[in-house]
C-alpha positions as CSV (number, residue, x, y, z in Angstrom):
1,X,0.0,0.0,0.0
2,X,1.2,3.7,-0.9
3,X,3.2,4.7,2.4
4,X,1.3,7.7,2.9
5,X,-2.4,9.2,2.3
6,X,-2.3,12.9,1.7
7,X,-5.3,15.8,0.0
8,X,-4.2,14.1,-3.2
9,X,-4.6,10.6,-2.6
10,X,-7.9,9.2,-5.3
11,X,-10.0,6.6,-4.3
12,X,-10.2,3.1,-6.2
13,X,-12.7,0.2,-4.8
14,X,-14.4,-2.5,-4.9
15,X,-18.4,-2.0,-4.8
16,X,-20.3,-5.6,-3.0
17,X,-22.4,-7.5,-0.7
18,X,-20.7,-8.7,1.1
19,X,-17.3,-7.6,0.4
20,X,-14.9,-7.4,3.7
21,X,-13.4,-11.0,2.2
22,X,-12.5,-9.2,-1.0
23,X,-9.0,-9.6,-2.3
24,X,-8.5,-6.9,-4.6
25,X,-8.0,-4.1,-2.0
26,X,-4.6,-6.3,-1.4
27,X,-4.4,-7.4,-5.4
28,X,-4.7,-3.2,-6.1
29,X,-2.8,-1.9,-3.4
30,X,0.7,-4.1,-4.2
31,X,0.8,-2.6,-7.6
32,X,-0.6,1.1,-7.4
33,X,2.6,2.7,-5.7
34,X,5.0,0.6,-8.3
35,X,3.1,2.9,-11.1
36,X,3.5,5.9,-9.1
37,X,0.4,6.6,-8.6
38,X,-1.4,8.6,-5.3
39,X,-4.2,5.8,-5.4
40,X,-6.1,3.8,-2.8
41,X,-8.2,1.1,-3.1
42,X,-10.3,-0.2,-0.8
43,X,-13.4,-2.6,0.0
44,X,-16.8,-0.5,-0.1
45,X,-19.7,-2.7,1.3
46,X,-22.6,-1.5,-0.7
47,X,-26.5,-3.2,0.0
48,X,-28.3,-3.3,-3.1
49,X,-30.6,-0.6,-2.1
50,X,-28.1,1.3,-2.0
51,X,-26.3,1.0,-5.2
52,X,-27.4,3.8,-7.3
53,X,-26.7,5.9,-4.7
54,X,-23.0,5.0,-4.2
55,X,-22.2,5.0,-7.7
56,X,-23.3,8.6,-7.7
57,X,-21.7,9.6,-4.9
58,X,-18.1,8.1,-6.0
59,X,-18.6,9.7,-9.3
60,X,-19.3,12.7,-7.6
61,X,-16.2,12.8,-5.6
62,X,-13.6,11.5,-8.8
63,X,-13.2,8.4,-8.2
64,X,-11.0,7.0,-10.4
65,X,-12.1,3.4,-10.8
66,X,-14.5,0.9,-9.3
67,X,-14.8,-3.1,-9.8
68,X,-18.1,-4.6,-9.3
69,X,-19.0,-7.9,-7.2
70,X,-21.8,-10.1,-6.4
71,X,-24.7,-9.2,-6.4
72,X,-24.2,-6.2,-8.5
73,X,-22.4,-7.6,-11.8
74,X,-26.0,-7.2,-14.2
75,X,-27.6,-4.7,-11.8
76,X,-24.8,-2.1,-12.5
77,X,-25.0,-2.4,-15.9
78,X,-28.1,0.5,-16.0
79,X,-26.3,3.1,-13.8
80,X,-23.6,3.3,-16.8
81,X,-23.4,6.0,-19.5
82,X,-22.0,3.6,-21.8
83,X,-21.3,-0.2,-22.1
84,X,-18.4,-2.2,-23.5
85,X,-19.6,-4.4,-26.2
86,X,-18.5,-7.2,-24.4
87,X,-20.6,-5.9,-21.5
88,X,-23.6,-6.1,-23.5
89,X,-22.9,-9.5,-24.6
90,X,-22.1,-10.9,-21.4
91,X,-25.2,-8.9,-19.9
92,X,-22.8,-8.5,-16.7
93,X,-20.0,-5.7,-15.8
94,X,-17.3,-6.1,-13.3
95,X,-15.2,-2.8,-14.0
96,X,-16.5,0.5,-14.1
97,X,-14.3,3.8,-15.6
98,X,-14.8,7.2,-15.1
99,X,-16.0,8.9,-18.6
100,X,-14.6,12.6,-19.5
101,X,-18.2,14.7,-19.1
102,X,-19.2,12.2,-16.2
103,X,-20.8,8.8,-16.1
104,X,-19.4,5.8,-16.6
105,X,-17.9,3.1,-19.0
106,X,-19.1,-0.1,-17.5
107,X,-17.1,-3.1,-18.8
108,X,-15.8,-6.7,-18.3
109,X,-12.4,-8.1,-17.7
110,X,-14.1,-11.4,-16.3
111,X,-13.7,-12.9,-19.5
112,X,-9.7,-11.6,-20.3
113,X,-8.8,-13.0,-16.6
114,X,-10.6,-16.1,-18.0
115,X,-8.7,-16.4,-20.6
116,X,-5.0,-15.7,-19.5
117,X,-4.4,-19.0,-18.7
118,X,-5.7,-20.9,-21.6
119,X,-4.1,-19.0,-24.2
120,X,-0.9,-21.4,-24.5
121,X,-2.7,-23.9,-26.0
122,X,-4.8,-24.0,-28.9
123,X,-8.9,-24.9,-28.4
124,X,-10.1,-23.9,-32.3
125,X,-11.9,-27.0,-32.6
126,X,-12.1,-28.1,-29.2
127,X,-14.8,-29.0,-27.1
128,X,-15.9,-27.4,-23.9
129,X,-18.3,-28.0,-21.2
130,X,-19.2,-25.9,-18.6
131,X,-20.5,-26.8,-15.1
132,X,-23.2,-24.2,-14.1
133,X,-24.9,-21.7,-15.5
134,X,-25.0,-18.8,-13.5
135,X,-23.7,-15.2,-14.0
136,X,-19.8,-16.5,-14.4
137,X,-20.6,-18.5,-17.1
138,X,-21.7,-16.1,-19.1
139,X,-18.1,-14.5,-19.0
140,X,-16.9,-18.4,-19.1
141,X,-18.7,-18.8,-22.7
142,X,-17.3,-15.5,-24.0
143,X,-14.1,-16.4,-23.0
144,X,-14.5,-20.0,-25.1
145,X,-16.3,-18.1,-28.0
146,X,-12.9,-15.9,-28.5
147,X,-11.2,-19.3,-28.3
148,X,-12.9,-20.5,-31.2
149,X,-14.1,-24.0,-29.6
150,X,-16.2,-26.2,-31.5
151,X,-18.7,-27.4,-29.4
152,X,-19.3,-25.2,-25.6
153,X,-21.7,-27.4,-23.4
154,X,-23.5,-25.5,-20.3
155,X,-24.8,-28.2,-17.9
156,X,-26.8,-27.0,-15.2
157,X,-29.6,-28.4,-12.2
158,X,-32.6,-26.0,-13.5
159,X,-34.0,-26.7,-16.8
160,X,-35.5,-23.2,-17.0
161,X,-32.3,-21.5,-16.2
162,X,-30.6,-23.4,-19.0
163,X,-33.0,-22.4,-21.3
164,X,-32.7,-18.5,-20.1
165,X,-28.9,-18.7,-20.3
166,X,-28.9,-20.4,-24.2
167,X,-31.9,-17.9,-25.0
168,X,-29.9,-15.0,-24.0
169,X,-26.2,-16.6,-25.7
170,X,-28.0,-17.6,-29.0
171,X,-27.3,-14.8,-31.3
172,X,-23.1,-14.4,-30.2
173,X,-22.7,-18.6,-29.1
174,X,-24.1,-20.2,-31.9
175,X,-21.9,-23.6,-31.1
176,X,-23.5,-23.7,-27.2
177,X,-25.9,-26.0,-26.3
178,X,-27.4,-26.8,-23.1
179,X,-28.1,-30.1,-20.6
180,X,-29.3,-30.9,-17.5
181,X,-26.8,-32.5,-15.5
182,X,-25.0,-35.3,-16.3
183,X,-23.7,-34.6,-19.7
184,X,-21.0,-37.0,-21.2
185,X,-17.7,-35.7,-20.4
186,X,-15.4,-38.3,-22.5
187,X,-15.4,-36.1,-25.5
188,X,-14.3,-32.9,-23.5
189,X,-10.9,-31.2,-24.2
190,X,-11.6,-28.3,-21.2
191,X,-13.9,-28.8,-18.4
192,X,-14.6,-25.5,-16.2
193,X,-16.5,-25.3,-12.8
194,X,-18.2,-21.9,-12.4
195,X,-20.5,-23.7,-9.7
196,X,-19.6,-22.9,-5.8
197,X,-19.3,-26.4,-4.6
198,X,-15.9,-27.0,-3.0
199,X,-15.5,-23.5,-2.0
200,X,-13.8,-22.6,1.2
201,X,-14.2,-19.6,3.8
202,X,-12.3,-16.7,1.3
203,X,-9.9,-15.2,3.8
204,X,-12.0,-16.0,7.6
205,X,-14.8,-14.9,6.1
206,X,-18.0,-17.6,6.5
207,X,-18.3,-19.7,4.7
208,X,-21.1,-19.3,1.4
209,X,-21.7,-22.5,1.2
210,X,-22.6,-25.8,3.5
211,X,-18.7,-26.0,5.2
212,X,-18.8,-29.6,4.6
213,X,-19.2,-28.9,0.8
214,X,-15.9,-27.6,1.1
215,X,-14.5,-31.2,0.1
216,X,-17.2,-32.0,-2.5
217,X,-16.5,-32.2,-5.9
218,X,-19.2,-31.0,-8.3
219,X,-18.4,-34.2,-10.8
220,X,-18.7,-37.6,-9.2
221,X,-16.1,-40.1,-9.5
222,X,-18.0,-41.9,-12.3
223,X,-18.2,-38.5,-14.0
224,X,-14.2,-38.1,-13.4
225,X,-13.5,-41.1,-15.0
226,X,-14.5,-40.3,-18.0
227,X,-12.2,-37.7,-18.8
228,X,-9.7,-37.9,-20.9
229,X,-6.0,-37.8,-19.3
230,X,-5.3,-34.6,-22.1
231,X,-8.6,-32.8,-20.5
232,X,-7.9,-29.7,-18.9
233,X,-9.9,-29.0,-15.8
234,X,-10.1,-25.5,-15.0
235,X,-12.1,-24.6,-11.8
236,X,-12.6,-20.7,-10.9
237,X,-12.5,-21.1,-7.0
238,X,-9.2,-21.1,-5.5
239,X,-10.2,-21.3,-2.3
240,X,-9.3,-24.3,-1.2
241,X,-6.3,-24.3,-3.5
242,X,-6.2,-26.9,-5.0
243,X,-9.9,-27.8,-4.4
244,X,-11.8,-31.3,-4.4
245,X,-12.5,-31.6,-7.8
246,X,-8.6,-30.6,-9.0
247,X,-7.0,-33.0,-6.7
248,X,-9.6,-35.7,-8.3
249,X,-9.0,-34.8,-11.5
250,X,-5.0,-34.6,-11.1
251,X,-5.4,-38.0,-9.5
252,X,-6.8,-39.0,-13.1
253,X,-3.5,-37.4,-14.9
254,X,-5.5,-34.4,-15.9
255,X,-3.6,-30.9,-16.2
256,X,-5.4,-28.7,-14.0
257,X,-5.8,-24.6,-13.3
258,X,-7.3,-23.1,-10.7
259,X,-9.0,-19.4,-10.5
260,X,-6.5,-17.5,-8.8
261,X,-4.8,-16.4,-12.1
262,X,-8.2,-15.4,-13.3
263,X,-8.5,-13.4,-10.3
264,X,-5.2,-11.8,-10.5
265,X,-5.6,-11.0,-14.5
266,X,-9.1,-9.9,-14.8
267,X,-7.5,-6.8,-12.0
268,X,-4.7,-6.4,-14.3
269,X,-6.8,-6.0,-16.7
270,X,-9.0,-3.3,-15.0
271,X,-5.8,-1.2,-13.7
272,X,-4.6,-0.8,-17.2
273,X,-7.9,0.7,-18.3
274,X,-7.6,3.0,-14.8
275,X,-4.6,3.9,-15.5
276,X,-4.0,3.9,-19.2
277,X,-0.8,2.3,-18.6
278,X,-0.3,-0.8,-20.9
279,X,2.1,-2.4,-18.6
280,X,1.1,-3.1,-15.1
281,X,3.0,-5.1,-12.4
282,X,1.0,-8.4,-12.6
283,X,3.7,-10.4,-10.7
284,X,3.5,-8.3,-7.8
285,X,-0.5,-8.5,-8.0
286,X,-0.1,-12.5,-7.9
287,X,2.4,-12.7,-5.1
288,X,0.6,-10.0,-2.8
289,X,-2.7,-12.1,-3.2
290,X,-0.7,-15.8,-2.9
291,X,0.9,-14.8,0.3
292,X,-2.5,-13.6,1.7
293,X,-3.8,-16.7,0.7
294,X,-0.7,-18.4,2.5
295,X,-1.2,-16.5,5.5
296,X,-4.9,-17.1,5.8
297,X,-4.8,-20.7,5.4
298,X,-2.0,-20.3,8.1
299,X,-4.2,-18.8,10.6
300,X,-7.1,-20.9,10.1
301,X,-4.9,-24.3,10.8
């Protein structure tokens, strides 16, 4: 964190509910005095009521940047003067930037922190599925549209939500189709869990799920068995790290990623835009947030 606050220091947060748990304040705050900048960021608990509210308020006071968390992502979308196209396709935003004139440019750099770790390999071709089909998806399936995949499978619980979520992907995911659980995993080349199951307490905070689902895995072992070995499983928590389902499917010889990268990207991504630098320090973002991690996990043992 800058080593001193002064009348200049601008403000930079993180607008959810809840929020204490957050990570970027410490993702933010490791790279803002390496760019020389008199910036803070910090964790601003906002209650749905009052969201229109805040946003007005920080824009009032120049803000210089704001990301956007659950339960806000789609809601947020309306309070901006303009949207990304991305945005609009992905019908959520997660990074809002001050416009010259006033308002804001609501985007998403969900789907670039997404993507940072897949682009080594080549998926034009592949095939895709996708456990869940909740607001993350949608930035999940953006993501794997960009990648040029072949075949992107959403498999969710609800068969109403499915049909929502392929209703509102048809006209940019033509190569997305939808199943109730238990789709056939044999043919998949990247498997991705945007569902919460196996997620820990994030940094002390309560758990948001049942604590004993903690160790669950949202694929049984039947399911597990028939991936391929060459099937990369990619689950967005990374608390646990790894979690249930990566040690299973490491167990199986699968290569495996985690979401911390995702995390740490998708902030790089939105400090660029801040900033309008092209080069931010990204490893010092990833090692501030893995030894908070480290030191969590520490405490809680």
């Amino acid at each position: 964190m800058a080593s001193e606050i002064t009348g200049r220091t601008a403000l930079l947060g993180v607008l959810g509910d809840p929020v204490r748990h957050s990570l970027s304040p410490t993702l933010h705050n490791a790279a803002i005095p390496e760019l020389g900048l008199e910036w803070i960021y910090l964790a601003l608990p906002t209650p749905a009521a009052q969201l229109t509210a805040v946003v007005q308020a920080l824009e009032a006071i120049g803000c210089r940047g704001l990301s956007v968390t659950i339960p806000h992502k789609q809601a947020v979308a309306a309070l901006c003067r303009e949207l990304s196209p991305l945005a609009q396709r992905v019908g959520a935003v997660n990074t809002l930037v001050p416009l010259e004139g006033g308002g804001w440019h609501g985007t998403n750099t969900d789907v670039e922190g997404f993507l940072a770790p897949l682009r080594q390999r080549q998926w034009q071709g592949k095939r895709a599925v996708v456990l869940g089909c909740g607001g993350s998806a949608r930035a999940v399936v953006a993501g794997l549209v960009e990648l040029n995949c072949d075949l992107i499978t959403v498999v969710g619980r609800r068969p109403d939500a499915l049909e929502a979520f392929a209703s509102s992907c048809h006209a940019w995911a033509p190569q997305l189709q939808t199943l109730c659980w238990g789709a056939e995993l044999n043919a998949a080349d990247l498997v991705v869990n945007t569902t919460p199951v196996g997620m820990a307490s994030p940094v002390g905070m309560a758990s948001p799920t049942n604590p004993a689902a903690v160790d669950q895995s949202p694929l049984s072992p039947a399911q597990l068995d028939q991936l391929q070995s060459s099937c990369l499983v990619y689950d967005l928590i990374y608390t646990p790290r790894p979690t249930a389902l990566l040690l299973q499917a490491a167990d199986r010889g699968c290569p495996t990623q985690d979401g911390l990268e995702m995390l740490v990207q998708q902030g790089a991504a939105a400090l660029r835009l801040w900033s309008g630098r092209s080069e931010v320090p990204v490893a010092s973002m990833r090692s501030a947030v893995e030894t908070s991690l480290d030191s969590s996990l520490r405490r809680l043992s």
